[in-house]
C-alpha positions as CSV (number, residue, x, y, z in Angstrom):
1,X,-117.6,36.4,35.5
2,X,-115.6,32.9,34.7
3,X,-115.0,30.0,36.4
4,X,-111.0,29.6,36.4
5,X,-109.4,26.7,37.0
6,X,-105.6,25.5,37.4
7,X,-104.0,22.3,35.3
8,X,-101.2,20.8,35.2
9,X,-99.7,19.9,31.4
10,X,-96.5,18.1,31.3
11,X,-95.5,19.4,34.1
12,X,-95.9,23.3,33.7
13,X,-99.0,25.2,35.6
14,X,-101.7,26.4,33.8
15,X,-104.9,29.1,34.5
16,X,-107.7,28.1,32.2
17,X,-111.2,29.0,32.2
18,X,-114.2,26.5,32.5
19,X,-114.6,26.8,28.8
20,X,-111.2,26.3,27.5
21,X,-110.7,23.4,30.1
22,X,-114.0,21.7,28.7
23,X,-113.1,22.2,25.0
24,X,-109.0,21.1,26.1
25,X,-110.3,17.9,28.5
26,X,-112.4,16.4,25.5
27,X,-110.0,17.2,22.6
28,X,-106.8,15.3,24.7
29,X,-109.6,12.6,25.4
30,X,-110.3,12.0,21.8
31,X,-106.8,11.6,21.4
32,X,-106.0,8.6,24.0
33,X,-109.4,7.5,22.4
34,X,-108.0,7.2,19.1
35,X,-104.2,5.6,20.1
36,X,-106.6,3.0,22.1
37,X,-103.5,0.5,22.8
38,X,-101.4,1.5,19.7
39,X,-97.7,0.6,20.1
40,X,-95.6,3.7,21.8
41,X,-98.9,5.1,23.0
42,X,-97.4,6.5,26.4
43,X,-94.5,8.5,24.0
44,X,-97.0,9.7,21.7
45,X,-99.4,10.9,24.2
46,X,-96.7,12.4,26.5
47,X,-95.1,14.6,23.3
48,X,-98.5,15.8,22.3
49,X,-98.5,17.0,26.1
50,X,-95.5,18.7,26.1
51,X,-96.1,20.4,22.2
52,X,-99.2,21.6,23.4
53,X,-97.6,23.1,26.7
54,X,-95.5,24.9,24.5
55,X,-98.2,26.6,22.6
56,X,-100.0,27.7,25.7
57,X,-97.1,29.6,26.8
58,X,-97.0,31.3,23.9
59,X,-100.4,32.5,24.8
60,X,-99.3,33.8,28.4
61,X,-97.9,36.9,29.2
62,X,-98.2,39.8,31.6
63,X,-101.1,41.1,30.8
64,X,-102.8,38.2,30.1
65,X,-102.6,35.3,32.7
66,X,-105.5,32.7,31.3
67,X,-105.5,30.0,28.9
68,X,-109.0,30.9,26.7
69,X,-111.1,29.2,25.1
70,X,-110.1,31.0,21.2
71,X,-106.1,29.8,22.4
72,X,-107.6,25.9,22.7
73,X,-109.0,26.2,19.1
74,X,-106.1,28.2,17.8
75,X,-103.9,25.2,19.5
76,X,-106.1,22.1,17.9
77,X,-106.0,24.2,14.8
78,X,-102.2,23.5,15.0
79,X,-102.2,19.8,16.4
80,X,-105.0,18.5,14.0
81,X,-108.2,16.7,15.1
82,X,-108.5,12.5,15.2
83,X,-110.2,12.6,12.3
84,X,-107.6,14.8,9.8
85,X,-104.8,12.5,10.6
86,X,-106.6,9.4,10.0
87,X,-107.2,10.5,6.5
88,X,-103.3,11.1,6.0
89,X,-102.6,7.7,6.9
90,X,-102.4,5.0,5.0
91,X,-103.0,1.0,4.9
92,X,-100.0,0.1,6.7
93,X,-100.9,2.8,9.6
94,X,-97.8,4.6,9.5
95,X,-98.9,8.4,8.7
96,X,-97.8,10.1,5.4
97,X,-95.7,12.9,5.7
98,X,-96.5,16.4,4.0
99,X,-93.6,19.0,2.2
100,X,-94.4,21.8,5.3
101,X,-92.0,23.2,6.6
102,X,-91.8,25.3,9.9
103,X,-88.7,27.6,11.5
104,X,-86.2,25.5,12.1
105,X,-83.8,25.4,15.2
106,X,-80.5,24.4,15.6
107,X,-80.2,21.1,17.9
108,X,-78.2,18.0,18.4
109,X,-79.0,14.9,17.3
110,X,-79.1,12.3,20.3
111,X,-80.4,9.9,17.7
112,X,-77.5,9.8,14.8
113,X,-74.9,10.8,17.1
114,X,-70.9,9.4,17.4
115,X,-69.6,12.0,19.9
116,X,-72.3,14.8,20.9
117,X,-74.4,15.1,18.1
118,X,-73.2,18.1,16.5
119,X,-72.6,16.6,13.1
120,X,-75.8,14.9,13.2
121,X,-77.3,18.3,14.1
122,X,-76.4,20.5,11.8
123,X,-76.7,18.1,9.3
124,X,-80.2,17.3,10.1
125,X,-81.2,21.4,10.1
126,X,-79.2,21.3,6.4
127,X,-80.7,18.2,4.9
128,X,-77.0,17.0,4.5
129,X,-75.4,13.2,5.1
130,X,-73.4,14.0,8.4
131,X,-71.0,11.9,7.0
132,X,-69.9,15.0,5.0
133,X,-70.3,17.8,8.1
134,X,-68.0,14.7,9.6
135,X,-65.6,14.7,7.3
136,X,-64.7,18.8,7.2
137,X,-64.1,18.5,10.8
138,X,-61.5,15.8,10.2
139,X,-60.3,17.5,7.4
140,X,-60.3,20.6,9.3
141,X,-57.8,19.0,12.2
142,X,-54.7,19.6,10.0
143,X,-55.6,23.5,10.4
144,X,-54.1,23.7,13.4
145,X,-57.0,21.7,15.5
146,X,-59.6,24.8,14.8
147,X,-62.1,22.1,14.2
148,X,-61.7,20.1,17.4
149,X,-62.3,23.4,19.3
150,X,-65.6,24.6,17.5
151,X,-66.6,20.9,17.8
152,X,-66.5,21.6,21.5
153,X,-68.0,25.1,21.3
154,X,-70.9,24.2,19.2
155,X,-71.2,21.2,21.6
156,X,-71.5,23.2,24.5
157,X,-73.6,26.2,23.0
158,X,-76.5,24.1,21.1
159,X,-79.1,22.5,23.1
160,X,-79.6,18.9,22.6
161,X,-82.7,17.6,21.0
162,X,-84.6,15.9,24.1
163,X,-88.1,15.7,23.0
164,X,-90.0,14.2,19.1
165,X,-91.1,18.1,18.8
166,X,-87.2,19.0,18.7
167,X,-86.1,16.5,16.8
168,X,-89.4,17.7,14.5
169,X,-88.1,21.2,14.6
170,X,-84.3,20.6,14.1
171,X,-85.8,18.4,10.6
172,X,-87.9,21.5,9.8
173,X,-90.8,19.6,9.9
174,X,-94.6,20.3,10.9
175,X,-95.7,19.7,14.8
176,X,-98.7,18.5,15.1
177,X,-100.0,14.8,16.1
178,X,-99.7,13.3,12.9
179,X,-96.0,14.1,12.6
180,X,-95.6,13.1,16.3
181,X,-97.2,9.7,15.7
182,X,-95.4,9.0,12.7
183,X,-91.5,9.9,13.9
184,X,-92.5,7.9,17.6
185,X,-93.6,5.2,15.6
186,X,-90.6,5.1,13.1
187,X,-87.7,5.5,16.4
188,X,-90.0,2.6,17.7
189,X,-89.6,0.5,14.1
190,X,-85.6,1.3,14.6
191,X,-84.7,0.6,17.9
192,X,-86.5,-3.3,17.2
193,X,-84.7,-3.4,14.5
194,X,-81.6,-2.9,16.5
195,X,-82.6,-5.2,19.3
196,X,-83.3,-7.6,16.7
197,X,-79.9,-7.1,14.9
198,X,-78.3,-7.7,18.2
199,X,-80.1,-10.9,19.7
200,X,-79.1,-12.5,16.2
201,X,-76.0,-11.0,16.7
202,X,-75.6,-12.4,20.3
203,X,-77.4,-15.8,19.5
204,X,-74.4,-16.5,16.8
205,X,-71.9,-15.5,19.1
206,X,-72.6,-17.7,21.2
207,X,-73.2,-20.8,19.6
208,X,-69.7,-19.7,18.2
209,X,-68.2,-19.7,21.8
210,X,-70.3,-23.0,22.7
211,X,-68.4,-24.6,19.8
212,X,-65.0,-23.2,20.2
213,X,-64.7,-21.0,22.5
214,X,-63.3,-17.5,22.9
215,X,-60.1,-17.4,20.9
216,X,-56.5,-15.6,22.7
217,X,-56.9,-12.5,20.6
218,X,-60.5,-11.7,21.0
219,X,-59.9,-12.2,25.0
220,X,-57.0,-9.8,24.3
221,X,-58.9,-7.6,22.1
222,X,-61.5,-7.6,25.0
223,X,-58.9,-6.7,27.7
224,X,-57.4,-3.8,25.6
225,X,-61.0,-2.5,25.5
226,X,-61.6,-2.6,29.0
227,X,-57.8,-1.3,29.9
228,X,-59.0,1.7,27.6
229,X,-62.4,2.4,28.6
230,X,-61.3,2.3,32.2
231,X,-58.1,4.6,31.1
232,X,-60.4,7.4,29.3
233,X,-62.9,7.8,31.8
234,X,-60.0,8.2,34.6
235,X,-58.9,10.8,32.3
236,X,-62.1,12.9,31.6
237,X,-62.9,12.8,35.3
238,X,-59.1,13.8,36.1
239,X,-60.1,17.1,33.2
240,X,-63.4,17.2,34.6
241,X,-62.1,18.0,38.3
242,X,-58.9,20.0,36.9
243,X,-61.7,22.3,35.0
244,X,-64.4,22.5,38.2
245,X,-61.2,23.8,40.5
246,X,-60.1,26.0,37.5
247,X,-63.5,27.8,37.0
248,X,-64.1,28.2,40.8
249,X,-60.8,30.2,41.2
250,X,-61.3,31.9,37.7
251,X,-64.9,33.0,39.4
252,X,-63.8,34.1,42.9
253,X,-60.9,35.8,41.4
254,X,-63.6,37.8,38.9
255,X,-66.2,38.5,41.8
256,X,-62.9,39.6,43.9
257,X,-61.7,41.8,41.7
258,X,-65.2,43.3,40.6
259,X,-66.8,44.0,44.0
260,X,-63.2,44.8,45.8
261,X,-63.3,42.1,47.9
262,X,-59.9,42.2,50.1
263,X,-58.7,45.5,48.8
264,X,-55.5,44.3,46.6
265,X,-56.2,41.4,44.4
266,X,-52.1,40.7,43.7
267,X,-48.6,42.5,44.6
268,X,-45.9,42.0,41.8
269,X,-42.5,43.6,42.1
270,X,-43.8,45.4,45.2
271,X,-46.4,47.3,42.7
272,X,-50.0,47.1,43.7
273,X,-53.5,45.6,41.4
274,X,-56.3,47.5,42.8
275,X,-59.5,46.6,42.3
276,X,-62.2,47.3,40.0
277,X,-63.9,49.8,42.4
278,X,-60.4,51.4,43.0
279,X,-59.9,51.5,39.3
280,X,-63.7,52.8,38.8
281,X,-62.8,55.8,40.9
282,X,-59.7,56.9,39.6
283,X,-60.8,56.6,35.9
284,X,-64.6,57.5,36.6
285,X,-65.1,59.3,39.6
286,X,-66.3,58.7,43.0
287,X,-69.9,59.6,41.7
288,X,-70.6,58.0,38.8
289,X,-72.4,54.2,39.4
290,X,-70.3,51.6,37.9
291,X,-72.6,48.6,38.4
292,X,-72.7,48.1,35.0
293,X,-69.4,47.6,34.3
294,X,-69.3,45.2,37.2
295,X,-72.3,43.7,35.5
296,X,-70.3,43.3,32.0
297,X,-67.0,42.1,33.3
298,X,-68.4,39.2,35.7
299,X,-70.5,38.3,32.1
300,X,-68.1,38.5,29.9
301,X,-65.1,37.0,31.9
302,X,-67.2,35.1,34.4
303,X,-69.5,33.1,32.0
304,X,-66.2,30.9,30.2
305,X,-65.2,30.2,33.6
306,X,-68.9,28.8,34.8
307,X,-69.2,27.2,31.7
308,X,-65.8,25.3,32.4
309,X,-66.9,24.9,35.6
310,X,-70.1,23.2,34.9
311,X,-68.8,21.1,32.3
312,X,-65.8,19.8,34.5
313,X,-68.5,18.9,37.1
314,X,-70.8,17.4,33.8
315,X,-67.9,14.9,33.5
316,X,-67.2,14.2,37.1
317,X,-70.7,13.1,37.8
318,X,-72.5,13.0,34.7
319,X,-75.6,14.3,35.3
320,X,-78.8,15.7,33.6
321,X,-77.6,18.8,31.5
322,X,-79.9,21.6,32.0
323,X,-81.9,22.7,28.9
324,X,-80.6,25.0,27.0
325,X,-77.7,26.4,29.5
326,X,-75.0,26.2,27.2
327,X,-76.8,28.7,24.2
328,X,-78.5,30.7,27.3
329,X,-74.5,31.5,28.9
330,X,-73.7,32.1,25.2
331,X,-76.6,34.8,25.0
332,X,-75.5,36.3,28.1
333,X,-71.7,36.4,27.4
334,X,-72.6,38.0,24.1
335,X,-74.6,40.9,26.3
336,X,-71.6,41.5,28.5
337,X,-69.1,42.0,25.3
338,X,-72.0,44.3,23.7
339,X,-71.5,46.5,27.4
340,X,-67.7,45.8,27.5
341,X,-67.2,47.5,24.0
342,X,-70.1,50.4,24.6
343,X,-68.5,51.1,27.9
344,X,-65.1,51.0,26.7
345,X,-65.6,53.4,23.6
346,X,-67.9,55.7,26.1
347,X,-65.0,55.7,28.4
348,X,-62.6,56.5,26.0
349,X,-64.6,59.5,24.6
350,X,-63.5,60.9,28.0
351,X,-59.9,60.7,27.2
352,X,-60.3,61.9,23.7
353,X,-58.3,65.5,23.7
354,X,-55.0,66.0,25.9
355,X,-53.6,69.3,26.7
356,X,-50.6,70.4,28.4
357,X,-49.5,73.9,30.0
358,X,-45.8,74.9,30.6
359,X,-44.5,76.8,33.4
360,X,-41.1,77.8,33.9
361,X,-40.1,78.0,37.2
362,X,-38.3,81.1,39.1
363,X,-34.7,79.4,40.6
364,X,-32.3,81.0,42.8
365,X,-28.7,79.7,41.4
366,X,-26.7,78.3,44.1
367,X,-23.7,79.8,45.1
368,X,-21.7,76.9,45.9
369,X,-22.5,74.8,42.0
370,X,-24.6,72.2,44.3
371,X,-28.5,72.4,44.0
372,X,-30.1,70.8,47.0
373,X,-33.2,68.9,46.1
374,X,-35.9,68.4,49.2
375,X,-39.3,68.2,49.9
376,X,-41.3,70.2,52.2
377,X,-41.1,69.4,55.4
378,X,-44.0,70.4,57.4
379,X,-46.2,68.3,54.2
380,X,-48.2,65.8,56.3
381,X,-48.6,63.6,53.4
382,X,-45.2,62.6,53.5
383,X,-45.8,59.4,55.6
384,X,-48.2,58.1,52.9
385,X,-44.8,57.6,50.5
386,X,-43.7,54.4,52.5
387,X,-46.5,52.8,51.4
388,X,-46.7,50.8,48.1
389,X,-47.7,52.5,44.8
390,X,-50.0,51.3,41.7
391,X,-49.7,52.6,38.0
392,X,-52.6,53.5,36.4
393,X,-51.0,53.9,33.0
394,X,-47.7,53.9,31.6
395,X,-45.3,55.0,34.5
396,X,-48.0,57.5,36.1
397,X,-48.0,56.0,39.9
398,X,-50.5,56.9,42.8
399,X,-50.4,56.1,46.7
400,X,-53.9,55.6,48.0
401,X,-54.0,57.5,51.7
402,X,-56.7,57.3,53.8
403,X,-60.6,57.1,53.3
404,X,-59.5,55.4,49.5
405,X,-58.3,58.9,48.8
406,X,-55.3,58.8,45.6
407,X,-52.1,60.8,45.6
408,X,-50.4,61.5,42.7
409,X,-46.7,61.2,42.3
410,X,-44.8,63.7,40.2
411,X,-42.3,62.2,37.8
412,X,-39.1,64.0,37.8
413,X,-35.9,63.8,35.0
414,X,-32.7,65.0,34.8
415,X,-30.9,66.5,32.1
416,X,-27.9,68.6,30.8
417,X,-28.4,72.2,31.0
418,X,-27.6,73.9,27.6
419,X,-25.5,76.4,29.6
420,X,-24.6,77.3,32.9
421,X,-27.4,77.8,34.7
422,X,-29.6,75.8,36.8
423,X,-33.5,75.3,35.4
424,X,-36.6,74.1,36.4
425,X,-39.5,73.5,33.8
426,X,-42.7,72.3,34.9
427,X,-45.7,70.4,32.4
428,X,-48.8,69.7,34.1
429,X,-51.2,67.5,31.3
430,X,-54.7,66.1,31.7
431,X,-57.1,64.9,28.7
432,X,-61.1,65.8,28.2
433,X,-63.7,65.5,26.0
434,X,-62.7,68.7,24.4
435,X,-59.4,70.6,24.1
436,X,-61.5,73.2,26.5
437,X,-62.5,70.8,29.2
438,X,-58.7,69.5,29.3
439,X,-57.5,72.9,29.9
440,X,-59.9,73.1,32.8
441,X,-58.6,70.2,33.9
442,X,-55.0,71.3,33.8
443,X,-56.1,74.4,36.0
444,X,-57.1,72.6,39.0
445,X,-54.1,70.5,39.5
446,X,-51.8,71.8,41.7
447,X,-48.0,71.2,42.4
448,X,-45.9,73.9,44.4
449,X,-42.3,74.5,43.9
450,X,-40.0,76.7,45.1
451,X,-36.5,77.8,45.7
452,X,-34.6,79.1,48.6
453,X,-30.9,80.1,47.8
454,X,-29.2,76.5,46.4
455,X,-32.6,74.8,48.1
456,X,-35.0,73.5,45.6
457,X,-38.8,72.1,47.7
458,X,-40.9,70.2,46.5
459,X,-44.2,68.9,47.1
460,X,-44.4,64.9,47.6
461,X,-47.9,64.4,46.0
462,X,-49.4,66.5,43.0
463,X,-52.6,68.1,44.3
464,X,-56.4,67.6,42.8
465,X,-59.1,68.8,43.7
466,X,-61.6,66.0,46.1
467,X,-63.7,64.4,43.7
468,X,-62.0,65.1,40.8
469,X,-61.1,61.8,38.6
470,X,-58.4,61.0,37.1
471,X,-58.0,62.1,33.6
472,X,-54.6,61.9,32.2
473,X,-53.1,64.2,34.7
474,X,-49.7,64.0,34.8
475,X,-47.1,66.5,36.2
476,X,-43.5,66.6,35.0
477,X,-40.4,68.1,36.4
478,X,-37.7,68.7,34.0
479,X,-34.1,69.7,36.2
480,X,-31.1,70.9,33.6
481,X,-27.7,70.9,35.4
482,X,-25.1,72.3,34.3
483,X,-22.0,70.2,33.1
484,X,-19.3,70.5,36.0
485,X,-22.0,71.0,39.1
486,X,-23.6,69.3,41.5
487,X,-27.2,67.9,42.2
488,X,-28.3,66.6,45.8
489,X,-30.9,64.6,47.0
490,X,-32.6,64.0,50.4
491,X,-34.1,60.9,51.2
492,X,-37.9,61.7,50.9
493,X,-36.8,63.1,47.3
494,X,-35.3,59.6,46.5
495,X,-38.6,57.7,47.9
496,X,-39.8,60.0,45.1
497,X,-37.7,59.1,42.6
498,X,-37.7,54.9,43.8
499,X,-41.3,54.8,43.6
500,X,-42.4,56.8,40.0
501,X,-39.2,54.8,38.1
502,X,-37.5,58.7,37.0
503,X,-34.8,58.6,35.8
504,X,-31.5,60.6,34.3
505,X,-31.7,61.2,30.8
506,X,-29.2,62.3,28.6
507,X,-29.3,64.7,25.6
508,X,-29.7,63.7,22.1
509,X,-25.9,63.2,22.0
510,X,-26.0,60.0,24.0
511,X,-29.8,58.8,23.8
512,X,-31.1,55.9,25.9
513,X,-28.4,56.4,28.1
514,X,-29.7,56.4,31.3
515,X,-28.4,56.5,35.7
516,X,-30.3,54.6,38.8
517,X,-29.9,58.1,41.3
518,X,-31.7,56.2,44.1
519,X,-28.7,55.1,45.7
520,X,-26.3,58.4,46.0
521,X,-27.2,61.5,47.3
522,X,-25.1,63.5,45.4
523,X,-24.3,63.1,41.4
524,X,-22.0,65.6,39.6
525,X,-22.8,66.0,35.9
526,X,-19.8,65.5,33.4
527,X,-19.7,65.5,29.4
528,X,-20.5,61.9,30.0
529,X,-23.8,62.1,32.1
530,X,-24.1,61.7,36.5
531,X,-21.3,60.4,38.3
């Protein structure tokens, strides 16, 4: 048994044995020992910290909770001891550099940055002048602007380089304290320089001013600055809130959608958006589990509206960026398109084979050349067709009824009878996996009509069976009237024909021509269509 004790490395929570925490204490003590009061001895100290917490949590996982005493030697073996790193440096102090090389990692350069540090970046991780990853995406602006908007991708997907180990990594270059020394000691070397550069800078301005004084155009120079600073940051906080109300309304209008919120998520030209869940059932089935499509739609449409979210509210208020979002939304966004297409090609392996199955109906021919078109009366479904339809594909319309349960609507066309008889031709489709399930398919559906004297009934729904998804199913009515008679419809027949957009059509000797029967109730057909 082990004494275990709990630390606290740059600011991440450790479990480490007596051991480790003896062999750890006296190692980081050696290394304040040996900085003494070097210049940037708080930086260097602080990054060793942090590179060191990131090795421990390499060592942590599920199964193993505590820092050991073999993970701090494996970690100094890393970092180097006081006594390698004073043998690579030289006279002048400033440690020499070796030709390793570790994985490199794609980060932004705060450092040599213009904009965001993407150019910087990338060239940094190729060993390349950014002035020439610069110059492609100015080149790349008369390309229709393509560079301007992976500027602003790659800006928002890779991590910026916060810490010397970063910048180390995005260089390629070892981590360990000598490396950390020597690139905390050089950003020290350059920002003096700049302060330097600057106070002579400063100091000549203004013994220039002290002997003449600002001239006209420099104060206007200076004013037009101003006037444009002021200008662009009114405009990036005017973006900034136009892209935080944007991706809020993008996000309830996803979650909406995907949980069913409300029922009906729009109504255009009186037609009906279900929801997903609606949409789930009619496609999938009342007992399959769609949480995974849910899952892959709010990723993959959800994440570009948080990210436009977070980044209007980034330049609203401008504060601290958290680590890493940006390439952590990207990794998520790219699960949900994986799911999207997997779900989407498994989904459409259920539509794969379509069937259909032809019945021609037994009609009485009217005595009087008039064929009255009605539906059933005693049908108690008939209420259920006041109520505003959705298509689901195509012109294929359903009516949901009550507990969420879907009615299909037949479609139903017209069309000049080849002689002088009456017909009624009936086609009942669905699809399947197979050519054998589709047939099954086709078997359950159900749509009754019949014929009493010059009375033609119909049913006002298509039946199938509780449960049963929708697979393609689609039932068709096909009425040839003879030229010189008479077709009449009652009102419930209309709502029929209102709501499933059918139509009159022609023969091949007048095609596309097409007749709205909503209005009239009774249409004679001549050589040249319903009148």
């Amino acid at each position: 048994m082990k004494k275990t004790l709990m630390i606290n490395i740059s600011g991440i929570i450790f479990h480490i044995d007596e051991d480790a925490y003896i062999l750890l204490n006296d190692y980081l003590e050696s290394i304040k020992k040996h900085f003494g009061n070097s210049e940037g001895r708080e930086e260097i100290i602080h990054d060793i910290e942090c590179r060191i917490a990131e090795l421990l949590q390499q060592k942590i996982s599920d199964t193993k909770q505590v820092v050991l005493e073999g993970d701090i030697m494996e970690v100094i073996g890393v970092m180097g001891l006081p006594r390698q790193f004073d043998a690579e440096t030289g006279g002048d102090g400033q440690a020499k550099t070796h030709a390793v090389h570790v994985q490199k990692r794609f980060f932004r350069d705060p450092d040599a940055k213009i904009l965001g540090g993407v150019c910087a970046g990338i060239g940094a991780y190729f060993h390349l002048d950014p002035l020439w990853v610069r110059t492609f995406f100015i080149i790349s602006l008369f390309a229709g602007g393509l560079g301007i908007l992976l500027y602003f991708i790659l800006w928002v997907v890779i991590p910026e380089a916060g810490t010397t180990a970063e910048k180390l990594e995005m260089r390629g270059e070892r981590i360990n304290i000598s490396s950390i020394e020597s690139s905390i000691r050089s950003e020290i070397s350059h920002l003096k320089s700049r302060i330097d550069t600057m106070t002579n800078g400063t100091g000549r301005r203004e013994k220039k001013k002290k002997s003449s004084g600002p001239g006209v155009p420099e104060l206007l120079i200076n004013a037009l600055v101003s006037i444009l600073k002021v200008t662009f940051r009114i405009v990036l906080i005017i973006l900034g809130i136009t892209f935080v109300l944007t991706g809020m309304a993008i996000i309830i209008a996803i979650l909406a959608f995907a949980f069913g919120w409300g029922g009906v998520i729009a109504v255009e030209h009186n037609e009906i958006i279900p929801s997903l869940p609606v949409l789930a059932s009619i496609f999938l089935g009342t007992k399959v589990k769609f949480v995974f499509i849910q899952f892959s739609l709010i990723l993959l449409l959800g994440i570009p509206a948080l990210l436009m979210f977070y980044n209007g509210l980034w330049l609203v208020i401008r504060f601290r960026r958290i680590k890493n979002f940006g390439l952590n939304a990207f990794y998520f966004w790219i699960l949900g398109l994986i799911l999207a297409v997997f779900f989407t090609l498994k989904i459409a392996d259920m539509y794969r084979f379509g069937e259909v199955k032809k019945e021609k109906v037994a009609l009485h021919q009217p005595k009087h050349d008039t064929l009255n078109v009605s539906l059933v009366n005693d049908d108690s479904l008939i209420r259920y067709l006041d109520r505003d339809p959705f298509t689901i594909f195509d012109d294929i319309q359903m009516i949901e009824g009550e507990n969420n349960h879907l009615y299909l609507l037949p479609s139903i066309e017209i069309r000049v009878s080849s002689d002088s008889l009456f017909g009624v031709t009936k086609y009942i489709y669905a699809r399947g996996k197979s050519p054998q399930e589709a047939r099954e398919r086709i078997e359950k559906v159900r749509y009754e009509v019949s014929s009493n004297d010059s009375l033609l009934l119909l049913k006002p729904f298509v039946y199938m069976p509780k449960g049963e998804s929708w697979r393609g199913h689609e039932v068709k009515l096909i009425i040839d009237v003879p030229r010189g008679k008479w077709i009449q419809f009652d009102e419930g027949t209309r709502k029929i024909f209102h709501h499933a957009r059918n139509h009159y059509y022609l023969d091949d000797e007048f095609p596309g021509s097409a007749v709205d029967i909503i209005s009239p109730k009774t249409l004679r057909m001549t050589d040249y269509g319903l009148e």
